[in-house]
C-alpha positions as CSV (number, residue, x, y, z in Angstrom):
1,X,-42.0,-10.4,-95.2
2,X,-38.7,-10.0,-94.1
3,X,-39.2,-6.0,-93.6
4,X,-42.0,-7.3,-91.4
5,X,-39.8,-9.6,-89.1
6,X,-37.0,-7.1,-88.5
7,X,-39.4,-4.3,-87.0
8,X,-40.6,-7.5,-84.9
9,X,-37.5,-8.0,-83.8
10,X,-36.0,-4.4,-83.5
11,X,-39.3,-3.6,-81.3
12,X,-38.1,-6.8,-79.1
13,X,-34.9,-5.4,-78.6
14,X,-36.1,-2.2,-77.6
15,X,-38.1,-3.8,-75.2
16,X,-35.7,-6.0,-73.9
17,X,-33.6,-3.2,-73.7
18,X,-36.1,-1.0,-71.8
19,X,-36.6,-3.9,-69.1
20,X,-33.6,-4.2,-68.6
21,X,-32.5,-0.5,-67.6
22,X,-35.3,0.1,-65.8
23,X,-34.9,-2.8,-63.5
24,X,-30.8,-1.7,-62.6
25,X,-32.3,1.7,-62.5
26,X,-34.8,0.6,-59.5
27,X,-32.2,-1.8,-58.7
28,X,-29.9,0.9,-57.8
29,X,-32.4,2.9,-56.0
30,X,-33.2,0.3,-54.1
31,X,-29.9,-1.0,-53.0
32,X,-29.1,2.8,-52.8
33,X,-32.1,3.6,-50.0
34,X,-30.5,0.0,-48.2
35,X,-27.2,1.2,-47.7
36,X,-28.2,4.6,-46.5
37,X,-30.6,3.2,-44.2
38,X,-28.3,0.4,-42.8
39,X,-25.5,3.4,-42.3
40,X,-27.6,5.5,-40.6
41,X,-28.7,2.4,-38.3
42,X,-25.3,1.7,-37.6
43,X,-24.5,4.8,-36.2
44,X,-27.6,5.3,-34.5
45,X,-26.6,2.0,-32.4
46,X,-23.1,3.0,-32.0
47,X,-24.9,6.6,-30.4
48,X,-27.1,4.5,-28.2
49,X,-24.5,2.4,-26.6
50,X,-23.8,3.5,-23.0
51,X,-20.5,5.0,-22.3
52,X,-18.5,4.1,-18.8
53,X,-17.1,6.7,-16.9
54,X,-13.4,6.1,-16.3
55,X,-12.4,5.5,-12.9
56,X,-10.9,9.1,-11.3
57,X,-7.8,8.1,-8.4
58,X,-8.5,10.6,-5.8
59,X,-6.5,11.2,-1.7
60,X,-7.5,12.1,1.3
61,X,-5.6,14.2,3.8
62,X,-4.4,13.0,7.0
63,X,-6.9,12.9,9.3
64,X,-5.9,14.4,13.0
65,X,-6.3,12.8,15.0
66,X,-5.3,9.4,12.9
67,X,-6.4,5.9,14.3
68,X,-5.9,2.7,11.8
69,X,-5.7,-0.7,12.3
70,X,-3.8,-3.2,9.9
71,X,-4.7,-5.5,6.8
72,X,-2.9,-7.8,5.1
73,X,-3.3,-7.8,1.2
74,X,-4.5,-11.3,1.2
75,X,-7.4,-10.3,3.3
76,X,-8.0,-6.8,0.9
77,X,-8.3,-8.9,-1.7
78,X,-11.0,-10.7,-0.4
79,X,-14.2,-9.4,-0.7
80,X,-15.5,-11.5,2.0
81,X,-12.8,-11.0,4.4
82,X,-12.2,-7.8,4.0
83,X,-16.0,-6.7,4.6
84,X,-16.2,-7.2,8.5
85,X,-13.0,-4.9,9.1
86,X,-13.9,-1.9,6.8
87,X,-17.6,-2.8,8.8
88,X,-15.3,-2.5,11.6
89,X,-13.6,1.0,10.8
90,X,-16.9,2.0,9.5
91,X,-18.7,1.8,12.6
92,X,-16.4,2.9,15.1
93,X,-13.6,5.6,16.0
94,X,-11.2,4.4,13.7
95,X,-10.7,6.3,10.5
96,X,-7.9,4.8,8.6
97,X,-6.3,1.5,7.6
98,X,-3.1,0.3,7.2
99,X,-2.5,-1.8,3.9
100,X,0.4,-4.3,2.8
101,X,1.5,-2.8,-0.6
102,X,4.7,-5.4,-0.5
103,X,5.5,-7.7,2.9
104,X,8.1,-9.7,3.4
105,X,7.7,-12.1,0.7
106,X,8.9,-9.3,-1.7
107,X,5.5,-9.9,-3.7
108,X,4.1,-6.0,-4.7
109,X,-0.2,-7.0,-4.0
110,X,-1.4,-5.8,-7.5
111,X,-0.9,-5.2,-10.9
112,X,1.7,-2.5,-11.8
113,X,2.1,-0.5,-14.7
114,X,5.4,0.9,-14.6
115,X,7.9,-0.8,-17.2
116,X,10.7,-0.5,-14.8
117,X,8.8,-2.5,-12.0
118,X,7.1,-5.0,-14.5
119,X,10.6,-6.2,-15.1
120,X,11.2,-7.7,-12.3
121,X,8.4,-9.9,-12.0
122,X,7.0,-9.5,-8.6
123,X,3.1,-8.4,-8.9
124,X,1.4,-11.3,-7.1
125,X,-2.1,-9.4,-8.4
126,X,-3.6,-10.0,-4.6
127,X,-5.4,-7.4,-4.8
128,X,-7.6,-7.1,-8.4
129,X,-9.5,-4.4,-7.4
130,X,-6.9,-2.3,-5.6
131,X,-8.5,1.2,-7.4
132,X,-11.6,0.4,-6.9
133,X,-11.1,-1.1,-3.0
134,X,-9.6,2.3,-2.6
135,X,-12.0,4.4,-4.0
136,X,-15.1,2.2,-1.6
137,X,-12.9,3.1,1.4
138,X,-12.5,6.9,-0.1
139,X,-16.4,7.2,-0.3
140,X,-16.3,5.9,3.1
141,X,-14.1,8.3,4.6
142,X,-11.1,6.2,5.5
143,X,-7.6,6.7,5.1
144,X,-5.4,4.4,3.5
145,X,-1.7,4.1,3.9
146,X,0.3,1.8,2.4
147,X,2.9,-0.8,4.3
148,X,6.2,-1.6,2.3
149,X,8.2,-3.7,3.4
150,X,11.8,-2.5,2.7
151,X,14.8,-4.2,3.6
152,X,13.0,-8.0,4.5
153,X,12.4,-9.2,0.8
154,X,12.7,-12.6,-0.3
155,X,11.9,-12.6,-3.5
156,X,14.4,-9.9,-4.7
157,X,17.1,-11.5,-2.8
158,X,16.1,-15.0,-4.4
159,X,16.0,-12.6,-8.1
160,X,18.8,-10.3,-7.2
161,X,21.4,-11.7,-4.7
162,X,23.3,-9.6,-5.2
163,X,21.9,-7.2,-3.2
164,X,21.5,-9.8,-0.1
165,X,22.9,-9.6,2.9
166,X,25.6,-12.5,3.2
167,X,27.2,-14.5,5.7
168,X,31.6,-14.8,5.5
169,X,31.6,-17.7,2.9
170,X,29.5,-15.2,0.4
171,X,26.2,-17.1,0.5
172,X,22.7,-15.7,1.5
173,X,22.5,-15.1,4.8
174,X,19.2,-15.9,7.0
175,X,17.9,-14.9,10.5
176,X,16.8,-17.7,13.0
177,X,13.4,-17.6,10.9
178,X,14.8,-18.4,7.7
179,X,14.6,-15.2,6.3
180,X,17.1,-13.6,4.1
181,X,17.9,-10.0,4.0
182,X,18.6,-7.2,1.5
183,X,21.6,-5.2,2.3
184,X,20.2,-1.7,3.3
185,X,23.3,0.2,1.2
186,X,22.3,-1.1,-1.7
187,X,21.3,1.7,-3.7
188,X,19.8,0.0,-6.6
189,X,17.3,-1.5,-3.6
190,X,16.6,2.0,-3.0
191,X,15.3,2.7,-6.9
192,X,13.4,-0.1,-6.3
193,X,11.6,1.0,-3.2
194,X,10.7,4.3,-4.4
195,X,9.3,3.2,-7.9
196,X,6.6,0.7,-6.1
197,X,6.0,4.4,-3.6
198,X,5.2,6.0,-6.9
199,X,3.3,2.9,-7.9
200,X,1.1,2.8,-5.1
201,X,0.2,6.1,-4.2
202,X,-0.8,6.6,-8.5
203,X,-4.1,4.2,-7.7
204,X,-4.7,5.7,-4.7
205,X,-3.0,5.3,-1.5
206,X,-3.1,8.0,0.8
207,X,0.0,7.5,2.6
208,X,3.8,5.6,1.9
209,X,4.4,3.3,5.2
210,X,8.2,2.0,5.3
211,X,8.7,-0.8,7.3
212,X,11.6,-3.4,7.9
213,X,14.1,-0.1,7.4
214,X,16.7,-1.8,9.8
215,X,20.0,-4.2,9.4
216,X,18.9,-7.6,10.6
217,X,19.5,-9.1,14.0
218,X,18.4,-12.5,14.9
219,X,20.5,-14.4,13.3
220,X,24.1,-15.6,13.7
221,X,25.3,-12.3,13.7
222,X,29.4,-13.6,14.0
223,X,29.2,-14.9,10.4
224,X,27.5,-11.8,8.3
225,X,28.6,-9.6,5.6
226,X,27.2,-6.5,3.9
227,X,28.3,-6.5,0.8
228,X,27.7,-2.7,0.2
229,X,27.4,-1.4,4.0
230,X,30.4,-3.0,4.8
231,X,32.8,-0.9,7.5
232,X,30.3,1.5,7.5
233,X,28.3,2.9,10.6
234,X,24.6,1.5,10.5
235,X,22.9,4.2,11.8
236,X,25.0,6.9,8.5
237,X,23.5,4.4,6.1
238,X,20.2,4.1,7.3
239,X,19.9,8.1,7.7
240,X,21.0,8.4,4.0
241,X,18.3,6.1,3.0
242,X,15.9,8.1,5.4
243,X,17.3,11.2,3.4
244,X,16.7,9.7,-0.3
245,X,12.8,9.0,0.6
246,X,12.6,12.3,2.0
247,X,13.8,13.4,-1.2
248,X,12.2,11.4,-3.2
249,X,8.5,11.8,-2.0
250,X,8.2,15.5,-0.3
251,X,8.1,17.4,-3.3
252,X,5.5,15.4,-4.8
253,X,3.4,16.3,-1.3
254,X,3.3,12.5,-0.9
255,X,3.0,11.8,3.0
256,X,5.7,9.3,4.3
257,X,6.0,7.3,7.2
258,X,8.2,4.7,9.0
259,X,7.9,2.2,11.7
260,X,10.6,1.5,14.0
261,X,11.3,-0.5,17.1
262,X,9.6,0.5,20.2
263,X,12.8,0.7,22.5
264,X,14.0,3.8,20.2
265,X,12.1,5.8,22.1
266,X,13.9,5.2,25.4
267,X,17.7,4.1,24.1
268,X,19.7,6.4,22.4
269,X,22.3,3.8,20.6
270,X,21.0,2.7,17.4
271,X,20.3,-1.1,19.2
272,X,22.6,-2.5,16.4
273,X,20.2,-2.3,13.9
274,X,20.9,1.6,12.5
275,X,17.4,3.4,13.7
276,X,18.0,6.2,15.6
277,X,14.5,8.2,16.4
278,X,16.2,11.4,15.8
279,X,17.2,10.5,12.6
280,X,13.5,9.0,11.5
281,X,11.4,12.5,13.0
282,X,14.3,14.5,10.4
283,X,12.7,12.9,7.2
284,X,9.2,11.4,7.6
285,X,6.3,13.1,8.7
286,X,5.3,10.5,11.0
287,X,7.1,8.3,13.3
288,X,5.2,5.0,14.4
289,X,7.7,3.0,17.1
290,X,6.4,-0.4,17.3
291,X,5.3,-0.1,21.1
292,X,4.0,-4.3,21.7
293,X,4.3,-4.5,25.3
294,X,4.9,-8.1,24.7
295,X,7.7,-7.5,22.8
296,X,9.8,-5.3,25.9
297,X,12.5,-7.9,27.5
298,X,11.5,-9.4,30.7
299,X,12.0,-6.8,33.5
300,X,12.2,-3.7,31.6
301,X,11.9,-0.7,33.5
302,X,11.2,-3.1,36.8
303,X,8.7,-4.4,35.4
304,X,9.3,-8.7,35.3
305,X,6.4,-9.1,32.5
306,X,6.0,-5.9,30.3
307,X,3.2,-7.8,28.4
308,X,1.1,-7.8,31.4
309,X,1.7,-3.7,32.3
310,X,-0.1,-2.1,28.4
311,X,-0.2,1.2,30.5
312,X,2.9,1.8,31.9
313,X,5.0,0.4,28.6
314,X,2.7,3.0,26.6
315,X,3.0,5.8,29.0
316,X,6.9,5.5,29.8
317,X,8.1,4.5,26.0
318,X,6.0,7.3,24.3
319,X,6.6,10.2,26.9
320,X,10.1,9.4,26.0
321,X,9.6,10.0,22.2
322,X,8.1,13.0,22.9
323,X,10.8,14.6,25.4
324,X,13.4,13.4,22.6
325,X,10.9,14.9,19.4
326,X,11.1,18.7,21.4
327,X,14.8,18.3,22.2
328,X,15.2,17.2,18.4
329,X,13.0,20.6,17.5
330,X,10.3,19.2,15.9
331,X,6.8,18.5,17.2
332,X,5.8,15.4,18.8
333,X,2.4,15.1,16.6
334,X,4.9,13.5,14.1
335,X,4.6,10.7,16.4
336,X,2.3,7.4,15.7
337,X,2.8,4.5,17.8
338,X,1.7,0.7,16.8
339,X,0.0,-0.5,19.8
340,X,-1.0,-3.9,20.4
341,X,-4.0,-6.0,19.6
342,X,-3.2,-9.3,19.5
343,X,-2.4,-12.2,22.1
344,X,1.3,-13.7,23.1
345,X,2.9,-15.8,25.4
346,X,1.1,-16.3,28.7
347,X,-0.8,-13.2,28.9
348,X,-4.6,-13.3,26.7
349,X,-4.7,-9.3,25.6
350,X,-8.5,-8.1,26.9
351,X,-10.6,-5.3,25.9
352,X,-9.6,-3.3,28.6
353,X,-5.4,-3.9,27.5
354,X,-6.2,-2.7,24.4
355,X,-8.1,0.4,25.9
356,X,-5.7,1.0,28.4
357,X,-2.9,1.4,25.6
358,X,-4.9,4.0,24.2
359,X,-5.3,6.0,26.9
360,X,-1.7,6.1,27.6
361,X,-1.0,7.1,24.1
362,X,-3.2,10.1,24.9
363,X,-1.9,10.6,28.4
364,X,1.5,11.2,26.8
365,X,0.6,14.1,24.9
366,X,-0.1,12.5,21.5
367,X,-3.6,11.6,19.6
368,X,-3.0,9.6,17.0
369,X,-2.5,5.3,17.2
370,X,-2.4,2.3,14.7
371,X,-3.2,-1.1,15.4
372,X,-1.4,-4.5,14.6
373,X,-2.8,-7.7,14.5
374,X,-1.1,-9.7,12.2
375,X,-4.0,-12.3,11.8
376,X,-6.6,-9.5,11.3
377,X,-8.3,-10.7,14.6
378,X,-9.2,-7.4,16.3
379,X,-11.5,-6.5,19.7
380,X,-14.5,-4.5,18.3
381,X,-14.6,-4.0,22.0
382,X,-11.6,-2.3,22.5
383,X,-13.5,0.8,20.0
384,X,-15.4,3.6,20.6
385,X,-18.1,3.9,18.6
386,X,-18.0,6.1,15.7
387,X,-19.0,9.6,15.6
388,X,-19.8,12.1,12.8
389,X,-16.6,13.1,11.0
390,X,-15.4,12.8,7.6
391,X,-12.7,13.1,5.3
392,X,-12.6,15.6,2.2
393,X,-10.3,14.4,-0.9
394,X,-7.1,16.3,-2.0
């Protein structure tokens, strides 16, 4: 009897025991033939999801002849505003337009990447799409060149005052407007300047515009000091600034270009501000003097309101830039004038004003023009339509 119960229960064990292995063994399989299959899945997603290409910064050459008209970075970075002047450029004769980069404010109009420039704080991020904007305007054909504003920059003074320009008691100086300065010997200003240059033209701009490259004047100029300037001629500090961005951008083949005051053209003192024209035509390759006929002094060259004479200002101021660019043995083509767009004063600026300072600027010899309107508000009148030309990337 008891022989008979433990082959009973040796023979349950064994069964048991056969169960029991059999179902780990399938187990196992199982779970094996899962995790294989949910790998393979895995990867087979991972495969399938799409891939986006990453965005390629490309330039385009200087077109010749070169005609732009000016926006601010508020409007670029508006989608909506910004739509009816590329529509604008896009369907007429112009070809290129003139963006801020940094205005007077001091604020740079996107995000930077640059360590050295994140530091000091002043990416306003106006722009979001700035590569992108660039690249639409690229496809497009247009040239963009970038406005800095140089030496007018409150936000560095406000950061940095040390480099302002003070008045005798050692505070900030302003102008009449309110605005406060940045001494134009200060080297470390200069650093600055030429990191945002770098900056700019690595998402895409085309062209480095300098503007506000000048010692201020309207203000109280009886009670001003320049803290690294001082006893120094303006126009020897203002050329060696000239020479440093010259320095700083030709080798890279990064084109450079600065605006000065209209009247250079026609006086050969430095009008107290440093800019001489001889001096600009040495180190940039283009010159642009701020021509406004609204801005020439009443009576100027006989006339009693300049504003009201856009021909004859044109003519008579840019004929003189070019007799001084062959005397100064260069060509004159390094010549870009602003013109005028915009209303002042008594005298309402018509299509035909606008024309008529374009014809000038060709009568004088030259070919190329840019635009201002500081509101954006331009006269689609005033433009040729546009023909078939277009603009290869470099």
């Amino acid at each position: 009897m008891k022989k008979r119960n433990l082959r009973r229960l040796t023979g349950a064990i064994a069964i048991a025991l056969f169960v029991v292995c059999t179902w780990k063994f399938l187990s196992a399989d199982f779970l094996s033939d899962v995790y294989v299959y949910t790998i393979d899945e895995e990867a087979a997603a991972v495969l399938a999801v799409p891939t986006s290409t990453p965005f390629v910064v490309t330039h385009l050459a200087t077109p010749e002849p070169l005609k732009a008209l000016y926006m601010t970075s508020w409007v670029g970075g508006s989608e909506k505003l910004r739509a009816p002047l590329v529509e604008l450029i896009d369907t007429t004769e112009l070809n290129a337009v003139v963006i801020d980069i940094k205005d007077y404010t001091g604020k740079i109009s996107f995000e930077v990447a640059d360590p050295f420039l994140r530091e000091f704080g002043s990416s306003e991020k106006r722009i979001t799409d700035i590569k992108e904007f660039i690249g639409m305007l690229h496809e497009k054909g247009i040239y963009v060149i970038g406005r800095i504003s140089v030496f007018q920059d409150s936000f560095l003074v406000k950061t940095h005052p040390q480099y302002a320009v003070k008045d005798r008691a050692g505070e900030t100086w302003k102008d009449h407007k309110g605005i406060s300065w940045l001494d134009v010997g200060a080297k470390p200003v200069w650093d600055y300047i030429v990191a945002i240059g770098n900056e700019a033209y690595s998402v895409g701009f085309d062209e480095l515009n300098f503007d506000y490259v000048r010692f201020p004047s309207d203000g109280n100029m009886k009670d001003i000091a320049f803290p690294y300037s001082e006893g120094r001629v303006k126009s020897a500090v203002l050329t060696e600034f000239f020479a440093y961005i010259d320095q700083s951008f030709r080798p890279k083949n990064i084109p450079i270009s600065v605006d000065i005051f209209g009247m250079t053209t026609s006086n050969t003192d430095d009008l107290g501000i440093g800019q001489l024209l001889e001096s600009a035509l040495r180190h940039f390759d283009y010159v642009a003097p701020m021509v406004y006929p609204s801005h020439y002094p009443a009576n100027f060259n006989g006339y009693p309101k300049p504003a009201e004479k856009p021909y004859e200002i044109i003519l008579f101021a840019m004929s003189k830039g070019v007799e001084r660019a062959i005397l100064a043995s260069t060509t004159p083509s390094k010549l870009r004038p602003w013109l005028q767009d915009f209303s002042i004063g008594s005298t309402p600026y018509t299509p035909e004003m606008v024309r008529a300072q374009i014809r000038a600027t060709y009568d004088s010899g030259l070919t190329s023009w840019m635009m201002w309107n500081a509101s954006n508000r331009y006269t689609a009148a005033a433009y040729l339509p546009a023909t078939t030309t277009s603009q290869s990337p470099r």
